[in-house]
N, C-alpha and C positions, 0 to 999 in steps of 0.2 A: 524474549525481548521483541519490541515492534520490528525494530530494522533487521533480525534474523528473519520472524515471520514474511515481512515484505521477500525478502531476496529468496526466502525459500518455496515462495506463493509464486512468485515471478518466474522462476526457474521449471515447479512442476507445471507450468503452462505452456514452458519452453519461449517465453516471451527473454527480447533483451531488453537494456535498461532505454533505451530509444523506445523501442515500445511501448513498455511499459508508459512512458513519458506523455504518449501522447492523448490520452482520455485527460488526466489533472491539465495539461496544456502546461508541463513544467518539461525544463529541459531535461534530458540527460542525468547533468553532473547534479540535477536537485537530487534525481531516484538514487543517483549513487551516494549522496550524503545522508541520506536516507537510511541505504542500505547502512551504511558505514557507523550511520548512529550519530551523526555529526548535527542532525538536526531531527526536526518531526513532522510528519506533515499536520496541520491543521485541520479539525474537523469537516469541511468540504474535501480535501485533498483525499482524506480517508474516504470518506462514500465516495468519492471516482475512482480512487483505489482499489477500493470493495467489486464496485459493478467493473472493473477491467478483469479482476481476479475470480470472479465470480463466488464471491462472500458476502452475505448482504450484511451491509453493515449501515444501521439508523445513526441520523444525525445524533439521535442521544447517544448512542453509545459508542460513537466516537468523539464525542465531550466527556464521556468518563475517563477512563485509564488510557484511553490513546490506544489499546490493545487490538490490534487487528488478529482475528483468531487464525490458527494455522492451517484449515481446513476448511472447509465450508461446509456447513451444517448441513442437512438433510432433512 
């Protein structure tokens, strides 16, 4: 699921959810809705996501499934 992947990309970074917050310019309690599965982020939110996380992720394909991948490819 996206919101596993996000918390579990976020953590092996060692970033908190402040952190993480601050590339998308969303608060806090968005990354944690997030995490929680309470919401999604939009495909902009995802590529800042991505470039915080360091997973490249194209605007296309984060207009597909919303699936941010768990790792980052090589």
């Amino acid at each position: 699921m996206l919101n596993e992947n996000i918390q579990a990309l976020r953590k092996s970074k060692g970033l908190s959810q402040e952190e993480l917050a601050l590339k998308p310019n969303v608060v806090r309690q968005t990354v944690s809705k997030w995490e929680r599965g309470l919401s999604v982020p939009d495909a902009e939110m995802l590529v800042a996501l991505g470039e915080t996380l360091d997973v490249p992720v194209s605007k296309d394909e984060a207009r597909g499934d919303g699936a941010l991948p768990r790792t980052a490819r090589r």
